[in-house]
N, C-alpha and C positions, 0 to 999 in steps of 0.2 A: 700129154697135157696140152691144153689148147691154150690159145693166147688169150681168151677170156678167162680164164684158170688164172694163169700168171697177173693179169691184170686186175682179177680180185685179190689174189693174194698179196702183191707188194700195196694196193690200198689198204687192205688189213691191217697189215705189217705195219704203214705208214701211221693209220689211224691207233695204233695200241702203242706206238713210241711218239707221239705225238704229245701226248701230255708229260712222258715226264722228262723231253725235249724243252718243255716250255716252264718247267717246274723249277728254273734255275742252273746255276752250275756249280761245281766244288767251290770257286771264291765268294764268300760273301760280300754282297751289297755292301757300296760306302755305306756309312753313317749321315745321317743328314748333321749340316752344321748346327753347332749349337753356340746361338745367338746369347752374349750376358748382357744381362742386363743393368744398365747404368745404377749406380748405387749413390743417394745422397749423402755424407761425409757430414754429419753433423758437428759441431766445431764445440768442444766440451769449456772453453775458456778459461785454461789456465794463465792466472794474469800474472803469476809470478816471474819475475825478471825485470831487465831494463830494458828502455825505451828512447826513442830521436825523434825527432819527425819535424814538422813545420807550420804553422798556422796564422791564417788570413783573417783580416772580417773589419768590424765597424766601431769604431769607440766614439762616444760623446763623450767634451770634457767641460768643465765647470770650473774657467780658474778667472774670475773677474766678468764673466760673459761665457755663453755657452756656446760650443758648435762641436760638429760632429765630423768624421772622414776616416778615411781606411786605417787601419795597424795591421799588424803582423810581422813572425820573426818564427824562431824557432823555440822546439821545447824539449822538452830530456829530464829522464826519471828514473825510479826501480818501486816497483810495487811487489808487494807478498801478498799472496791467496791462502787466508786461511780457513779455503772451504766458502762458508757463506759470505762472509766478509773479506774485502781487500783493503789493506791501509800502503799506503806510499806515499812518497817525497819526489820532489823535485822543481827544476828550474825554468823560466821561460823568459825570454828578451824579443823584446818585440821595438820594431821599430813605428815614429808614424808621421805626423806633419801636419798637425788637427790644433789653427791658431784658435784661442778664444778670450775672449777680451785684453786683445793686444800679446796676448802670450804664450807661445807654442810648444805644446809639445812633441819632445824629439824623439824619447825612449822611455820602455821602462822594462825594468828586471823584476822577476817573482822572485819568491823562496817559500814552496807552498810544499803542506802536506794534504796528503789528501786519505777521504775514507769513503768507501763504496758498497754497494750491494751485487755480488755475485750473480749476474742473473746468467751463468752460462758464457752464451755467447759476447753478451751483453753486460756492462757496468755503470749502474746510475752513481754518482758518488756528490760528496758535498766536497770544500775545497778551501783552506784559508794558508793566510800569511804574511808576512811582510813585501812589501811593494816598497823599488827604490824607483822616482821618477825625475828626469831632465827635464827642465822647461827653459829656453833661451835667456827671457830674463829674468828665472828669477833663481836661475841655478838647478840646485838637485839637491832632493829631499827624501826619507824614507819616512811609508804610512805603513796601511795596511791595505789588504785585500778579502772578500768572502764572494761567495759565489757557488753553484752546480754545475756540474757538466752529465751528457753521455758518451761511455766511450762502445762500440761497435766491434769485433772482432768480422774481416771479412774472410780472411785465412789465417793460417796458426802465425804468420808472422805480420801479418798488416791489420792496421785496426785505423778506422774513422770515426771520428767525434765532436760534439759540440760542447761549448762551455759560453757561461756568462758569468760576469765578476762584478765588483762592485767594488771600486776603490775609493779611499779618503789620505789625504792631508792636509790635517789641520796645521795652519800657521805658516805656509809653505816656506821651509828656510827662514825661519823669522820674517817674514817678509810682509805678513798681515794678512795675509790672502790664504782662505782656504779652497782645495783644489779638490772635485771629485772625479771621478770617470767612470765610467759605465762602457762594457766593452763585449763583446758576443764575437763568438771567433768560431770556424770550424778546423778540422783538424786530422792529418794522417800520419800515422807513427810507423816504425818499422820495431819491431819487439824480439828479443834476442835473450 
């Protein structure tokens, strides 16, 4: 055998294990990663349970003269979902410092129920009640209140929302004077 012999042969050789040299080996190939994809969490809005929170905004009052300026305080409730409909109750005290014709008001507490339209995530609702309000001089009187709000679901436990009210009293504390207000507040709850 010559060394041209030997020389084609381990080419041969080389060339017929060359392919299933390159054909892989006993361990299989990782897996490539598998990327998930983000999922949006649609928020079903169950409004049933209670609620805290706190709310800011702007009242005009009308007791003898008009004028306008900030309120806000907190508010607290429990609402039932019955499906399309939600009805619920509760409290809100807001403080403010809005003088008008010579006489200011300092606070006022709700006692409101309320009834709504289930849109999910979302609650359109109407709003009424008794309204107890301070004014420096002429004391503290209870009216009433009506009004709508929206309330917002942003997670299963946080919700933000707006309302406008509409209060009256007539005769403030005997006093001769009737008092209105007008009051738009926004608003964020914690729900439990």
């Amino acid at each position: 055998m010559t060394l041209k012999h030997i020389l084609l042969g381990t080419i041969g050789a080389t060339m017929i294990a060359a392919p299933a040299a390159f054909a892989g080996s006993v361990t299989p190939a990782p897996a490539d990663p598998v990327v998930a994809t983000p999922v949006a969490v649609a928020l079903t809005g169950d409004w049933t349970g209670g609620y805290v929170g706190g709310q800011i905004g702007f009242g005009d009052v009308d007791a003898g003269g008009s004028d306008s300026g900030a309120i806000g305080g907190l508010t607290m409730g429990y609402d039932h979902d019955f499906g399309t409909w939600v009805l619920g109750a509760g409290i809100d005290y807001d403080f403010a410092d809005i003088t008008a014709g010579g006489n200011t008001l300092e606070n006022m507490a709700r006692l409101k129920v309320r009834a709504g339209y289930d849109m999910g995530a979302g609650l359109l609702y109407a709003t009424a009640g008794a309204a107890r309000a301070d004014i420096d001089t002429l004391g503290n009187d209870t009216g009433y209140f009506a009004g709508m709000g929206y309330e917002h679901m942003v997670t299963e436990k946080i919700s933000v929302g707006g309302e406008v009210l509409y209060h009256a009293f007539d005769n403030f504390n005997g006093s001769g004077t009737d008092v209105e207000a007008t009051t738009a507040q926004v608003r964020a709850t914690f729900r439990f």
